[in-house]
C-alpha positions in Angstrom: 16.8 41.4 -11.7 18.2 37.9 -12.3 19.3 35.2 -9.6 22.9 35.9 -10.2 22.5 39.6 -9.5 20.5 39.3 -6.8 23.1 37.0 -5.2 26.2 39.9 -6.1 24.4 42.2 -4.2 23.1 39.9 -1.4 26.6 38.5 -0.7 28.2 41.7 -1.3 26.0 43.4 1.1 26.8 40.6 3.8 30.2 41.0 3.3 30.1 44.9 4.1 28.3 43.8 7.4 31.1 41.5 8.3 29.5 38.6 8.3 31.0 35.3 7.9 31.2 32.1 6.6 29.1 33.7 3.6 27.3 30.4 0.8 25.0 29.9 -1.3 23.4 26.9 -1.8 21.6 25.6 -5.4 18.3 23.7 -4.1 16.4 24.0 -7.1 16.4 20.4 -7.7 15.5 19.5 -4.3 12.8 22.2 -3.7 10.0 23.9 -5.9 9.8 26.9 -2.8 13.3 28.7 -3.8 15.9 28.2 -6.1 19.0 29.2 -3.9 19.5 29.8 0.1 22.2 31.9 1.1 23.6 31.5 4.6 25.9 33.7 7.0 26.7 33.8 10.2 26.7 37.1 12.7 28.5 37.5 15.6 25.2 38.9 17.3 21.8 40.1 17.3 23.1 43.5 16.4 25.1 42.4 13.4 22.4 40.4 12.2 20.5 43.4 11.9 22.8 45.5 10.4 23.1 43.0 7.4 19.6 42.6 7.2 19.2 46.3 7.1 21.8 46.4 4.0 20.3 44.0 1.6 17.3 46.2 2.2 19.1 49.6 1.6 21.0 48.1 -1.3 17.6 45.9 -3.3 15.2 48.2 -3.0 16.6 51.0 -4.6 16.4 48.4 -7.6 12.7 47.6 -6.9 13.6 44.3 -5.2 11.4 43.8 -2.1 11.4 40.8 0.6 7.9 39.1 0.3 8.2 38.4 3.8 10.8 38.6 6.8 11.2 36.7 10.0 13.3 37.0 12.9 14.2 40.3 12.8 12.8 40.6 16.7 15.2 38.6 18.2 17.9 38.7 15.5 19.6 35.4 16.2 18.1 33.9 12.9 16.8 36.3 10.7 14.8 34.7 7.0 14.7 37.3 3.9 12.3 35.7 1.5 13.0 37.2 -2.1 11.4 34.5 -4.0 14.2 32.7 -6.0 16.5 33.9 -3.0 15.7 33.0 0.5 18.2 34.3 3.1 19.3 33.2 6.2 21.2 35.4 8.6 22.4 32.8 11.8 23.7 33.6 15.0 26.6 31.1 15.0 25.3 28.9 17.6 21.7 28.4 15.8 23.6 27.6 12.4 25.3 25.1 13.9 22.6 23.5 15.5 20.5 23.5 12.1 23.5 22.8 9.9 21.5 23.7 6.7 25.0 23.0 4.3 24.4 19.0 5.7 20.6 19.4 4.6 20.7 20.7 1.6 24.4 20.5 -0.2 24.6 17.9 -1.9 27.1 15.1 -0.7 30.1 16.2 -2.9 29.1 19.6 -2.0 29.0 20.5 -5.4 25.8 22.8 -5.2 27.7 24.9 -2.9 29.2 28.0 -3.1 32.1 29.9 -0.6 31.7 33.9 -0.8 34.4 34.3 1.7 37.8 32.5 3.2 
């Protein structure tokens, strides 16, 4: 599956959750780890989960597997390595404190993308 697939069904999938605040952010010119980081925001632990639990129901159907996961425990910031996708699943309050769209979007914001209002 390509990157731009992957991200459909990623965003899609955090969408059906209700997250919020849903982006994707190009770092493949600032990293050689991942190409793209994709970032939401739950309202809590149980949300978190929930999303988490989608992308999984939803990828591996399609023979896409996490090569690792982090977080799920506590579910207030949960990592979903895919390889050229990493995603991040914030409790609002630990997004804002690691504000990752300042640390990785570029200044004009151009690398940046908005999934949702």
């Amino acid at each position: 599956m390509n990157k731009e697939e992957m991200l459909f069904f990623i965003t899609r999938s955090l969408s059906n959750k209700k997250c919020q605040n849903i982006v994707a952010i190009d770092v493949s010119a600032k990293t050689d780890v991942t190409e793209m980081y994709v970032l939401c925001s739950a309202r809590n632990p149980s949300q978190a989960k929930a999303a988490y639990e989608e992308i999984c129901a939803v990828l591996e159907p399609l023979g896409e597997y996490t090569y690792g996961v982090d977080g799920l425990r506590d579910g207030r910031w949960i990592v979903m390595d895919y390889g050229k996708i990493i995603v991040h699943i914030f409790h609002a309050g630990i997004r804002d404190l690691y504000r990752f769209e300042e640390l990785w979007g570029d200044a004009d914001g151009a690398n940046i993308t908005h999934f949702d209002g």
